[in-house]
Kinemage of the C-alpha trace (Angstrom):
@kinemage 1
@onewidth
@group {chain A} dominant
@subgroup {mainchain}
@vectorlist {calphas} color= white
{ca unk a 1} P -200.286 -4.131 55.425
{ca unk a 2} L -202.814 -4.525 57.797
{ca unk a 3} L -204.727 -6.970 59.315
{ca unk a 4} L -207.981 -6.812 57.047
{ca unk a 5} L -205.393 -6.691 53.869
{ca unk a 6} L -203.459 -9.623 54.901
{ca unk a 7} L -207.433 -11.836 55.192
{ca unk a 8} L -208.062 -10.387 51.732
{ca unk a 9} L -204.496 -11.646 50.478
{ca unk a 10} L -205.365 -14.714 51.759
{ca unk a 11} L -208.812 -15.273 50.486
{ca unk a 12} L -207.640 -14.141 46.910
{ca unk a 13} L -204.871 -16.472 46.459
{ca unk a 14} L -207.157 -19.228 48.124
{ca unk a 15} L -209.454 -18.760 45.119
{ca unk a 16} L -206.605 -18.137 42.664
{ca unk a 17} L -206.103 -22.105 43.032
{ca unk a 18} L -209.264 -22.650 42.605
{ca unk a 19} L -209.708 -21.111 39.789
{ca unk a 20} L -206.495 -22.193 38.313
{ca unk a 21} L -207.207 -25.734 38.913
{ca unk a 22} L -210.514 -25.295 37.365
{ca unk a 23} L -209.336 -23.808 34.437
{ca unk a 24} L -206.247 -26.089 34.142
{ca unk a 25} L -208.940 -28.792 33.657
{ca unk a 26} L -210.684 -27.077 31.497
{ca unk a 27} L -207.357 -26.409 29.164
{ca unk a 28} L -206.455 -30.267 29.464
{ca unk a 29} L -210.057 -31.006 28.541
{ca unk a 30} L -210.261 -28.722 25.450
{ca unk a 31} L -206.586 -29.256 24.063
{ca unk a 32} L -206.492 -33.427 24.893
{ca unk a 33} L -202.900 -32.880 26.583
{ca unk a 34} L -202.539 -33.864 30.334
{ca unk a 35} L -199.962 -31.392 31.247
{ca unk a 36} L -201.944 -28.680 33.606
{ca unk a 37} L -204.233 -31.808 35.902
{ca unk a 38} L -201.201 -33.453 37.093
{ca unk a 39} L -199.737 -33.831 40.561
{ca unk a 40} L -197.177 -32.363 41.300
{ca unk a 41} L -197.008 -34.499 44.472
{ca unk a 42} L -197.237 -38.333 45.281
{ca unk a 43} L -199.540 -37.687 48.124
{ca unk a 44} L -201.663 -33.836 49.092
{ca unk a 45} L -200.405 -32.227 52.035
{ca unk a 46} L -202.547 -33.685 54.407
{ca unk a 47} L -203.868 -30.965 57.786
{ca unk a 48} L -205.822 -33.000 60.295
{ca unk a 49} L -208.119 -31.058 63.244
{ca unk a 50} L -209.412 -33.405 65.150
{ca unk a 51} L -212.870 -34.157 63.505
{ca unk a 52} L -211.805 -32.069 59.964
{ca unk a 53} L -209.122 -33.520 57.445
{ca unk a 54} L -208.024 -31.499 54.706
{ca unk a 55} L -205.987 -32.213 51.544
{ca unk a 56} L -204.439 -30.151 49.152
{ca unk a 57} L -203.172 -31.991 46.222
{ca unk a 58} L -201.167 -28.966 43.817
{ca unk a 59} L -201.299 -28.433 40.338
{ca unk a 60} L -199.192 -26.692 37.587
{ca unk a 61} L -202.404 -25.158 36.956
{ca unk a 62} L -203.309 -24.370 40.587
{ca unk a 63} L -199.388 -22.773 40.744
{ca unk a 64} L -200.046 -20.625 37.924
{ca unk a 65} L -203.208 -19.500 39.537
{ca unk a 66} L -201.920 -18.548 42.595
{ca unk a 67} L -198.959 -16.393 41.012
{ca unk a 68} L -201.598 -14.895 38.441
{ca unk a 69} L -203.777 -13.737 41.316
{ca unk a 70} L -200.806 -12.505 43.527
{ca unk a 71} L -199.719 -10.359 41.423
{ca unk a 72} L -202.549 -8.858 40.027
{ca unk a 73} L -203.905 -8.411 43.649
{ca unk a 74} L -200.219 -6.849 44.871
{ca unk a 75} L -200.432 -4.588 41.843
{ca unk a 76} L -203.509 -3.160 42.587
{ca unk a 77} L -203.097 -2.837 45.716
């Protein structure tokens, strides 16, 4: 795996969560359950750069996401 594949990896499991957190929304939304919006986590893992702070707060829906999108983007190669 080079370089260029490992960015790609990267960028496709990035918007795995995404798009599982979207959808787990969605799902809680449409079914009245709370099960795929909650934290897993008291507080987001927190990533401060001087003037940019980040926070990632994870989902069971953002999990399932990422491990959807990993493997179908490991399977095709």
């Amino acid at each position: 795996m080079n370089r260029g594949q490992i960015g790609n990896l990267f960028l496709v499991l990035v918007l795995g969560l995404f798009i599982g957190a979207i959808s787990g929304i969605i799902l809680d939304r449409l079914f009245g359950i709370h099960f795929f919006s909650m934290f897993l986590f008291d507080q987001p893992f927190v990533l401060e750069l001087y003037i940019i702070k980040v926070g990632i707060q994870l989902t069971p829906a953002s999990l399932i996401g990422i491990v959807v999108t990993g493997y179908l983007a490991l399977k095709k190669g």
